[in-house]
C-alpha positions as CSV (number, residue, x, y, z in Angstrom):
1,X,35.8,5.0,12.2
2,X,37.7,2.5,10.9
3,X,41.7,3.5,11.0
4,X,44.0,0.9,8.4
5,X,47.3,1.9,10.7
6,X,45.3,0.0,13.9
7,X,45.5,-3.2,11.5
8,X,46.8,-4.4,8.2
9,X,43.0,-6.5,7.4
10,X,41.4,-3.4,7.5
11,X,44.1,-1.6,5.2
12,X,43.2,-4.7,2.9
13,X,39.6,-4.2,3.2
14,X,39.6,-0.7,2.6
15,X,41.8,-1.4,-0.8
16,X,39.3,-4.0,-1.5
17,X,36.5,-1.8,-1.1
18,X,37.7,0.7,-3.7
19,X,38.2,-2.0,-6.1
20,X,36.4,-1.1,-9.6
21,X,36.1,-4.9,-10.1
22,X,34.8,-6.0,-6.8
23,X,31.0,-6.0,-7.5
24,X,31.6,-8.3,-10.8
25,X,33.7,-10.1,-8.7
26,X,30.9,-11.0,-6.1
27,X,28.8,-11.9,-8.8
28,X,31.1,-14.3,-9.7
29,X,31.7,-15.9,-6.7
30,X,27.4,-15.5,-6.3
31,X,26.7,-17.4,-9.8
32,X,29.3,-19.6,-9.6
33,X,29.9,-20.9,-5.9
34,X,26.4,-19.8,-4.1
35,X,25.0,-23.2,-4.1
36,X,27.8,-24.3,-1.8
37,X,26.2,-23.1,1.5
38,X,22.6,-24.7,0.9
39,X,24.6,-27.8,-0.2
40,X,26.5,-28.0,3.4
41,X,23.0,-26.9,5.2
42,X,21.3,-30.1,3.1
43,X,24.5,-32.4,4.7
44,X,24.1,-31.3,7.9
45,X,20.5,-32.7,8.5
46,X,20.4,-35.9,10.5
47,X,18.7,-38.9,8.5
48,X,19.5,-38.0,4.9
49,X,20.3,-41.2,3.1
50,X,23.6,-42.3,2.5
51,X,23.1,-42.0,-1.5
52,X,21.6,-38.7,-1.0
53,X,24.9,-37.1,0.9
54,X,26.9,-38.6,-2.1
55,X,24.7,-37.4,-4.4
56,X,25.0,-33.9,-3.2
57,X,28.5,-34.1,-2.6
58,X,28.5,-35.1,-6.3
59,X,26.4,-32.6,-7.6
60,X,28.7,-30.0,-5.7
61,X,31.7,-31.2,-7.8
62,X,29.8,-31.1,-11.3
63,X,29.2,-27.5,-10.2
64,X,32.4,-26.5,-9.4
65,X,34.4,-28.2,-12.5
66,X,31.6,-26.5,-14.5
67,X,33.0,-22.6,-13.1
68,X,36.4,-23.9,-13.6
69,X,35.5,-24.6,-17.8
70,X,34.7,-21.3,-18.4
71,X,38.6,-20.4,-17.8
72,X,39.0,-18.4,-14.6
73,X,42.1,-19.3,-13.0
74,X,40.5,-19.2,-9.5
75,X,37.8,-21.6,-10.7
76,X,40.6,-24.0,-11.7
77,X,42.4,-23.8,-8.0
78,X,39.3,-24.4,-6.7
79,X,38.5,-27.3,-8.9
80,X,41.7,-28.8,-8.5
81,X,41.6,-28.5,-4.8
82,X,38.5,-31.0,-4.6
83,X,39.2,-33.3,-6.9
84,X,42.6,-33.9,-4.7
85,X,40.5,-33.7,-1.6
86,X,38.4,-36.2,-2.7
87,X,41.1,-38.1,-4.2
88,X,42.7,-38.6,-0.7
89,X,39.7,-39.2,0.9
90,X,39.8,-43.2,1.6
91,X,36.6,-42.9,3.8
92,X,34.9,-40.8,1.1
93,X,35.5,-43.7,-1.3
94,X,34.9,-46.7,0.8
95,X,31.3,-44.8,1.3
96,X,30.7,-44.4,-2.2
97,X,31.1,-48.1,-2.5
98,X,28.7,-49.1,-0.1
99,X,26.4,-46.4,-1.1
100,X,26.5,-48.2,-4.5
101,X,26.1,-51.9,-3.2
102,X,23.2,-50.6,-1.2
103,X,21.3,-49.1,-4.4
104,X,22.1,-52.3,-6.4
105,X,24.6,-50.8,-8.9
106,X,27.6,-53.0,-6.9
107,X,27.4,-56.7,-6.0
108,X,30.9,-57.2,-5.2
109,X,32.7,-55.7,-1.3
110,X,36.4,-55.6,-3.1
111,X,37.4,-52.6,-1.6
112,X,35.8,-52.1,1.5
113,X,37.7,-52.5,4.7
114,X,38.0,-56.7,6.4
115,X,35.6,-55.3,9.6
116,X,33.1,-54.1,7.4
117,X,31.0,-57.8,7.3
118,X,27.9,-58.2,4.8
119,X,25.7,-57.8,7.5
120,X,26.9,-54.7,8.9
121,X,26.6,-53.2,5.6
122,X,22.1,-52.3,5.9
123,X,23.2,-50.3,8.4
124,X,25.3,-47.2,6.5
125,X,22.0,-46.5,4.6
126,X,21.6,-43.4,6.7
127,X,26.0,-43.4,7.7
128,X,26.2,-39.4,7.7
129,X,28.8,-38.1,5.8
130,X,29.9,-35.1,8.0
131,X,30.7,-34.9,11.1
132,X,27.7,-32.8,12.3
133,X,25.6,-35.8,14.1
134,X,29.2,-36.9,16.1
135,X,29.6,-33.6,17.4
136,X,26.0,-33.2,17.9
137,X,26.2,-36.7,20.3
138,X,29.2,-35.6,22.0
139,X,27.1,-32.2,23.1
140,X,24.6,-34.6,24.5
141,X,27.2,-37.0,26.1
142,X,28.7,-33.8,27.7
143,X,25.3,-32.6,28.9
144,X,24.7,-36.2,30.4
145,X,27.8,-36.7,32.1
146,X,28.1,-33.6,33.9
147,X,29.9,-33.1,37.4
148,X,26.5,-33.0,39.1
149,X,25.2,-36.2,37.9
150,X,26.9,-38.5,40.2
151,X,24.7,-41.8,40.3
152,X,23.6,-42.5,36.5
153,X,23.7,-46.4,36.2
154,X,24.1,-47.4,33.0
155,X,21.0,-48.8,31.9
156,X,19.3,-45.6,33.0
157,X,22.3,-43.7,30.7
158,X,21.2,-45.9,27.8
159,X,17.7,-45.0,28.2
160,X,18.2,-41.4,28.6
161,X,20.4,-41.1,26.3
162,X,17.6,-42.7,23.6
163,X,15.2,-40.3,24.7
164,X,17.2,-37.2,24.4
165,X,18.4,-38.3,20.7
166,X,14.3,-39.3,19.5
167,X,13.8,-35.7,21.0
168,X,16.0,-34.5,19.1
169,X,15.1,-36.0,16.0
170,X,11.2,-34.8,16.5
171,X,12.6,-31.1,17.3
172,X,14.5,-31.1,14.1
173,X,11.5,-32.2,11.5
């Protein structure tokens, strides 16, 4: 089957394996970080509201410093490790900020970058916060522009491009 001299992972797997704590381990990891995969499925959805990503994003960090109280020195890595994450995350920031002049809890743009004007700022209400929908536009750009499409004027692009994106959006809901 499975022979630990072809590779040192599986010699770690095996030992891993045999561990007496590795089930309470699991449950753990289950209790304590299992909402982290439905969190990253609920930011990957194209139109969720600006305030909502943040919220979740939030709510993700509430869970994790609440593992890390009850002592366990992983838990405490792993709380550290956002908090600095987030901490050095300018864009993270400057979208809080706008997420909060948007709800009304901010009046004042101290903070936010010079090119972000007042009236730019109604359109970040649905900004995503990952970068699921760019990569998801540069599949479609790459679709579009293929070597066999030699003639696309850009109008028609512009138009096409619309359509595939509200197909898209009606596939997805």
């Amino acid at each position: 089957m499975l022979d630990e001299n072809n590779a040192e992972s599986i010699k770690k797997c095996k030992q891993i394996l045999k561990s007496n704590n590795l089930e309470a381990n699991l449950i753990f990891i289950m209790s304590n970080y299992g909402f982290i995969s439905s969190s990253i499925t609920r930011l990957e959805i194209q139109g969720v509201a600006l305030t909502e990503s943040i919220k979740i994003i939030k709510t993700a960090k509430e869970h994790l410093h609440s593992a890390n109280i009850q002592g366990s020195a992983q838990a405490k890595a792993i709380d550290d490790k956002i908090k600095k994450v987030l901490e050095k995350n300018v864009g993270f920031d400057q979208l809080q900020k706008i997420s909060n002049i948007l709800n009304g809890q901010n009046e004042s743009m101290d903070g936010l970058p010079a090119d972000i004007s007042s009236s730019g700022l109604p359109f970040f209400k649905f900004a995503p916060i990952s970068s699921v929908d760019v990569e998801r536009s540069f599949s479609k750009y790459k679709n579009i522009l293929a070597d066999n499409r030699r003639s696309f004027k850009f109008p028609n692009l512009r138009m096409y491009l619309i359509v595939q994106c509200n197909a898209q959006d009606k596939n997805s809901t």
